[in-house]
MIMARLO-945901 format. One record per residue (C-alpha): residue in three letters; x, y negated, z negated. Coordinates in Angstrom, 1 decimal. Layout:
% residues N
site r:ALA xx:X yy:Y zz:Z
...
END
This chain:
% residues 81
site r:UNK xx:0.4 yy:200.1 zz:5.6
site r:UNK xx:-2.0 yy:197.1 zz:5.5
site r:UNK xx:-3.6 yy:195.7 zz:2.2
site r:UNK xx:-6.9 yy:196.7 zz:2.1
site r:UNK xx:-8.2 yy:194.4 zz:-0.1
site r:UNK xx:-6.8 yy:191.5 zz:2.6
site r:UNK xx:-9.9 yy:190.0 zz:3.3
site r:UNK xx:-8.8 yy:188.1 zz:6.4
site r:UNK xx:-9.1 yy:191.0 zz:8.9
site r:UNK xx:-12.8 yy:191.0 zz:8.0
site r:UNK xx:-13.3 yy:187.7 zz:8.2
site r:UNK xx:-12.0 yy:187.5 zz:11.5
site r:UNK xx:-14.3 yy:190.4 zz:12.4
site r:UNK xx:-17.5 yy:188.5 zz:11.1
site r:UNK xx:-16.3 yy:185.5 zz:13.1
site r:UNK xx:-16.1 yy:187.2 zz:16.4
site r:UNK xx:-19.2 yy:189.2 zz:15.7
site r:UNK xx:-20.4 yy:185.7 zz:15.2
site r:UNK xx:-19.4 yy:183.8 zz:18.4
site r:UNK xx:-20.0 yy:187.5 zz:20.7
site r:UNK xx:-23.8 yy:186.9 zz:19.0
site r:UNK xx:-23.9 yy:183.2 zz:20.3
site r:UNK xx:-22.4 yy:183.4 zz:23.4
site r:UNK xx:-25.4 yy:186.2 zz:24.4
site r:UNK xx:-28.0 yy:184.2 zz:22.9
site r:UNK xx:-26.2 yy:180.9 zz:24.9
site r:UNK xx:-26.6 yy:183.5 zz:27.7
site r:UNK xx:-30.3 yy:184.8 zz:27.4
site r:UNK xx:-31.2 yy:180.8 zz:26.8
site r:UNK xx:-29.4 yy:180.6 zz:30.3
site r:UNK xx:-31.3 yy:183.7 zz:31.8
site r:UNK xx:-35.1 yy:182.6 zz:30.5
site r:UNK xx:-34.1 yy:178.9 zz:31.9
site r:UNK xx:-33.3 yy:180.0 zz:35.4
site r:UNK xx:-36.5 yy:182.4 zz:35.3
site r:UNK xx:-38.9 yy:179.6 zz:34.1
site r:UNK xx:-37.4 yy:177.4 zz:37.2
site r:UNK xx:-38.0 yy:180.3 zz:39.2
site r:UNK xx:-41.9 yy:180.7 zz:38.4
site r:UNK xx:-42.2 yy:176.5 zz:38.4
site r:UNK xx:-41.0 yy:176.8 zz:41.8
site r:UNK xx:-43.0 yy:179.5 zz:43.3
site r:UNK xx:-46.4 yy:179.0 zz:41.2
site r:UNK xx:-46.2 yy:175.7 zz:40.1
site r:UNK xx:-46.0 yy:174.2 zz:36.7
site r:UNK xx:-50.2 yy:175.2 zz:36.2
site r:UNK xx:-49.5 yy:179.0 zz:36.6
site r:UNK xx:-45.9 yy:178.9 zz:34.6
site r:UNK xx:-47.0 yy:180.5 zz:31.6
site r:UNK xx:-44.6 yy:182.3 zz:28.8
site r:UNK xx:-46.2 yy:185.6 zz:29.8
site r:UNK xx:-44.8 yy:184.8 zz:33.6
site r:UNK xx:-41.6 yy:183.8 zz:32.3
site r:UNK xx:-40.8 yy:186.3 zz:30.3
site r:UNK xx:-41.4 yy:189.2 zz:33.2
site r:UNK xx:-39.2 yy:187.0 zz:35.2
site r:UNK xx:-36.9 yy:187.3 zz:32.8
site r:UNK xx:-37.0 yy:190.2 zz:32.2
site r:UNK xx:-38.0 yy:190.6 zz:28.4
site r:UNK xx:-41.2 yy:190.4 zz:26.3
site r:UNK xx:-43.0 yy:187.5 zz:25.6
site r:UNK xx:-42.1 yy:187.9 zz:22.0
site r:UNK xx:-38.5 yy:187.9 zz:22.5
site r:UNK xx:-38.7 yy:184.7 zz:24.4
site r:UNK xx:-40.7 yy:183.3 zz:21.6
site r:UNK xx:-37.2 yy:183.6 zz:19.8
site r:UNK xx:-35.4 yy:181.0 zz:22.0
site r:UNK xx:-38.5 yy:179.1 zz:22.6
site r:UNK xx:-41.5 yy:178.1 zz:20.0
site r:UNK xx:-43.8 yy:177.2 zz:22.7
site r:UNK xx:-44.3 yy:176.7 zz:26.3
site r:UNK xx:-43.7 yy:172.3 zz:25.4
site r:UNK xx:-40.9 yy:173.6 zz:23.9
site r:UNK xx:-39.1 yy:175.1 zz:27.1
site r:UNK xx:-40.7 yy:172.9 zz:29.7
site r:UNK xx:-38.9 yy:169.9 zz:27.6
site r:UNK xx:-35.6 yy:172.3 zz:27.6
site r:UNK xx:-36.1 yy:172.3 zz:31.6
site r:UNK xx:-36.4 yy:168.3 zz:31.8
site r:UNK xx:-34.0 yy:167.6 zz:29.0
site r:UNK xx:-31.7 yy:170.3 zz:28.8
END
């Protein structure tokens, strides 16, 4: 019977919790990149807004507001990234 107060099994559960969370987030970073390329393209970079992006991607304009402070902030991610 395992030692329940072996606190490596736990650990290991946090860390793959851990890398599960950052591979989606890695993921959704991804997703909202390949929508805001998809509304440059059609609409141009005038009518590429966060609100446009986010229905694109699928998500609310808050929650894309988590991967990205500002619209600067993602267009630079686009050029950069």
């Amino acid at each position: 019977m395992p030692d329940r107060t072996d606190p490596k099994p736990a650990a290991d559960a946090a860390a793959s919790r851990a890398a599960r969370k950052e591979r989606r987030r890695e993921r959704s970073r991804d997703e909202i990149l390949a929508a805001a390329r998809a509304v440059l393209l059609r609409s141009g970079i005038g009518a590429m807004t966060l609100e446009a992006v986010a229905a694109e991607a699928g998500m609310s304009k808050t929650g894309l507001y988590y991967y990205f402070a500002s619209k600067d902030a993602l267009v630079f991610e686009l050029v950069h990234g």
